[in-house]
C-alpha positions in Angstrom: 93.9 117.8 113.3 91.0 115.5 114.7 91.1 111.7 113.6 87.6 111.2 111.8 86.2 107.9 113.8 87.3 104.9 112.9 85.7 102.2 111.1 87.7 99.8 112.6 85.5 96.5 112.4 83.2 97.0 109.3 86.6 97.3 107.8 88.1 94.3 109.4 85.3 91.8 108.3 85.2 92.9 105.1 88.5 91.2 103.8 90.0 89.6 106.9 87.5 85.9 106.4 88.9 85.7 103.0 92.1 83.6 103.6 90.7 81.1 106.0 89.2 79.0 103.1 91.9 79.8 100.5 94.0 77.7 103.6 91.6 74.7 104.5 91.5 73.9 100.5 95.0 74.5 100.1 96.2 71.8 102.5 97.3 74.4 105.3 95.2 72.0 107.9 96.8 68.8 107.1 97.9 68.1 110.4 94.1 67.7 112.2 91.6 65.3 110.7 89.2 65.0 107.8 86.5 66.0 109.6 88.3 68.9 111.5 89.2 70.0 107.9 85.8 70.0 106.5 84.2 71.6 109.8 86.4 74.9 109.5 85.0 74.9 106.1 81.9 74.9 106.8 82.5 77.4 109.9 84.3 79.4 107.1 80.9 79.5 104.8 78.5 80.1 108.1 80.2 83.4 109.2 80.1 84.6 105.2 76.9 83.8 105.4 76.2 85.8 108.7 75.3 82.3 110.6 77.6 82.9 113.8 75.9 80.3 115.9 77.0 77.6 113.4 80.5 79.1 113.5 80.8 79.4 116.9 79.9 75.3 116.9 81.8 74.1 114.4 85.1 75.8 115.6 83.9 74.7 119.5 84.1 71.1 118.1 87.5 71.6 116.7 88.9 73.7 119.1 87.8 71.0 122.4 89.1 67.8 119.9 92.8 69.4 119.0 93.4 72.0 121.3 97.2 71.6 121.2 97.3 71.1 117.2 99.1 73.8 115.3 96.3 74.5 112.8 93.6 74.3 114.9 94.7 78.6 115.3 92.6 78.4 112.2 89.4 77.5 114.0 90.6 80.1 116.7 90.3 82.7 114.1 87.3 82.3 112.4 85.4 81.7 116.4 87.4 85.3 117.1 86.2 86.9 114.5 82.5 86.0 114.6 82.3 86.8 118.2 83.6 90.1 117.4 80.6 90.7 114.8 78.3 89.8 117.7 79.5 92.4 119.8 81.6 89.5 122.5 85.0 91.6 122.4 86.3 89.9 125.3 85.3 86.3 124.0 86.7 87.8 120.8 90.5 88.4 122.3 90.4 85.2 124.0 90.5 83.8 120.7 92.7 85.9 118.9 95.2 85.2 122.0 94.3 81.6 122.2 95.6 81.2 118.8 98.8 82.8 119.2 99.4 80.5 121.7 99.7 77.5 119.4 100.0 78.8 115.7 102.8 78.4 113.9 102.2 79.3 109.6 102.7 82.9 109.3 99.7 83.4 107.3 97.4 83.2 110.5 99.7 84.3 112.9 99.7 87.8 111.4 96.0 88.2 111.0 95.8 87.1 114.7 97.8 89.8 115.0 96.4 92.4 113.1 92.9 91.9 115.3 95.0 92.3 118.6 96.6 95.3 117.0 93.1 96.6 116.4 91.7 95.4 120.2 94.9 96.9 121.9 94.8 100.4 119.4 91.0 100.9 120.7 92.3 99.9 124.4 94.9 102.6 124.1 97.5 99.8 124.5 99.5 102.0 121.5 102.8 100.2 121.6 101.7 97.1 122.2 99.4 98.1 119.0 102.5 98.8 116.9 104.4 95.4 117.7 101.7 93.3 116.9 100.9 96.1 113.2 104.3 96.7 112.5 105.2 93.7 110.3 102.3 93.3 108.6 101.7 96.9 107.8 105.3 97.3 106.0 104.3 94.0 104.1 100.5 93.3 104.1 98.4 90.4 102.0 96.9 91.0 99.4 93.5 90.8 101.4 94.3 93.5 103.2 93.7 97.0 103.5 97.0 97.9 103.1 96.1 101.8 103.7 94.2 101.4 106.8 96.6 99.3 108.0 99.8 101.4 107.7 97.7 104.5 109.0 96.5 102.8 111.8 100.3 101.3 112.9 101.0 105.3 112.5 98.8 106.2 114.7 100.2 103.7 116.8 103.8 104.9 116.8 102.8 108.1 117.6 100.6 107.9 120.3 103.4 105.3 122.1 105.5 108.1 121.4 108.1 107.1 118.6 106.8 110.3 116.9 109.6 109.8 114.1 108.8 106.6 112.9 105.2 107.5 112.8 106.0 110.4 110.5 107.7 107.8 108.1 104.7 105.7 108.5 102.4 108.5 107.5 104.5 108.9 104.7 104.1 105.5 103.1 100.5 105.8 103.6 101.0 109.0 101.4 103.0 107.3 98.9 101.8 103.8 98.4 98.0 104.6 98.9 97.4 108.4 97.4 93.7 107.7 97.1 92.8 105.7 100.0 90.5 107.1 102.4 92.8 107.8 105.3 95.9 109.4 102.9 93.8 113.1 103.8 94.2 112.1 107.3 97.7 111.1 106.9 98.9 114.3 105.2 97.3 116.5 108.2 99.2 114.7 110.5 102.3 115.2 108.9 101.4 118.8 109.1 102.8 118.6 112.4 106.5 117.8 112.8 106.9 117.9 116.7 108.2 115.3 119.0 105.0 116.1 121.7 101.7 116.2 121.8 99.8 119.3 122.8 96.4 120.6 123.5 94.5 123.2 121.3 92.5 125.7 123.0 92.1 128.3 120.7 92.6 129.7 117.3 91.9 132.9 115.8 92.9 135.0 112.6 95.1 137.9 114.5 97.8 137.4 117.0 96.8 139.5 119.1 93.6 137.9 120.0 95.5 134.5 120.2 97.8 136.4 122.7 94.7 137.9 124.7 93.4 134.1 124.6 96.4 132.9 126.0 97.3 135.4 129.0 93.2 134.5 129.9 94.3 130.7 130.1 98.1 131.5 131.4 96.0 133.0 134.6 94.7 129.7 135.3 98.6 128.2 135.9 98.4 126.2 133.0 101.8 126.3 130.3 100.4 128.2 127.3 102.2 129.0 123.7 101.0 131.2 120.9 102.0 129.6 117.5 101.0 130.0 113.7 100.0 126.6 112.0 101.4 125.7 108.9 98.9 125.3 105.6 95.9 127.6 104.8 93.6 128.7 107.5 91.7 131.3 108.3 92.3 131.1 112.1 96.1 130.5 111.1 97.5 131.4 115.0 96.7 128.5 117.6 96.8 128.3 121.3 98.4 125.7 122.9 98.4 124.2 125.9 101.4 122.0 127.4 103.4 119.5 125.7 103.3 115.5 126.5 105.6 112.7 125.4 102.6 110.4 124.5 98.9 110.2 124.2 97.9 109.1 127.4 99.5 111.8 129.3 98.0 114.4 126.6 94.4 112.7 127.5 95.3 113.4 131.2 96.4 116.6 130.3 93.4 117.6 128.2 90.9 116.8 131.3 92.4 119.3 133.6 92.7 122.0 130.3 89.0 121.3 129.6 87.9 122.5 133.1 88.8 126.0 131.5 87.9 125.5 127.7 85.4 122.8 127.1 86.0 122.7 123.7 89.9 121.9 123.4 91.5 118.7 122.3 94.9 117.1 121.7 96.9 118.1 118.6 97.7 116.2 116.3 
């Protein structure tokens, strides 16, 4: 029940510059000037074309000249995002934060969002992850990759601990995206239906080798449970270890467990 790695911003860039032009053209910046206009245009053709030094300048120039304007979020953005493709996370979050501060069209205020999501998921922040996903994910833009969106906000939920919802949110990634590359992922994890996390530290085809497994581990005073796994396998009866209320604590958990069997991890 491992989470293959995730991609998490080779996919982002790949749609999430999209809407910033379809907004400068549309009118969405008609409350800064001309030339603020036109240089969020530009920075919007500069980080297409890879340039981030140019972006970074042009947004600099907008940001320092209308720091309180509404739309200058815009320019907080596009400087977020191209700091994030040269590796200044930190910088990065400023941004996407900075903007929040003082956006106010919903278009850019959940894209904001859905980079903080993404920062606070990889930080382990997981509920603050889930606010910031949540209404997005249950209605994203059409630029978006609906499927990685609502798997990630799963992931979310369940690692925070609302282990129900994040069932119902694997779900929907189940039934609205039943060839995206995460739905296999999704479909494991609803494999499991408890309200804990545990650690695996063994599996093996007969029960009574699970059981010998387990009375080894019991002797170390850690909490130890035989059961069988649901779906084919050919090591169908698991050992784990402990249960935990959310991720974190099943991380802390799996550090003292791994002292014992180097090669457990944290189910699901």
């Amino acid at each position: 029940m491992m989470d293959r790695p995730f991609r998490v911003w080779k996919f982002v860039f790949s749609w999430c510059v999209v809407f910033a032009l379809l907004l400068v053209v549309s009118g969405g910046c008609a409350t800064l000037p001309p030339e603020a206009v036109a240089r969020i245009r530009q920075a919007d053709v500069a980080y297409r074309r890879g340039a981030y030094s140019d972006v970074e300048r042009l947004t600099t120039d907008v940001i320092v000249s209308h720091p309180k304007i509404a739309d200058s979020a815009e320019a907080y953005y596009l400087r977020g995002l191209s700091r994030l493709k040269a590796g200044r996370r930190a910088k990065a979050r400023s941004d996407f934060s900075g903007g929040m501060w003082i956006v106010k069209r919903s278009a850019i205020r959940d894209r904001l969002g859905v980079q903080l999501g993404f920062m606070d998921h990889d930080d382990g922040a997981y509920g603050r992850a889930a606010s910031f996903l949540g209404p997005v994910a249950n209605d994203p833009y059409d630029d978006l990759d609906g499927g990685e969106l609502m798997y990630r906000y799963a992931v979310a939920l369940q690692r925070s601990g609302a282990f129900g919802a994040a069932r119902d949110a694997y779900r929907q990634v189940v039934k609205e995206y039943p060839r995206h590359r995460r739905t296999t992922d999704a479909r494991v994890k609803l494999t499991w239906n408890k309200p804990y996390y545990t650690i695996q530290c063994g599996a093996f085809a007969e029960r009574s080798r699970a059981e010998e497994h387990a009375g080894r581990v019991r002797q170390t005073g850690i909490e130890v449970s035989v059961e069988r796994r649901k779906g084919k396998t050919r090591a169908p009866f698991a050992v784990y270890c402990g249960r935990f209320s959310d991720y974190p604590a099943a991380e802390h958990g799996l550090a003292n467990v791994r002292k014992h069997q180097p090669d457990a991890f944290i189910v699901p």
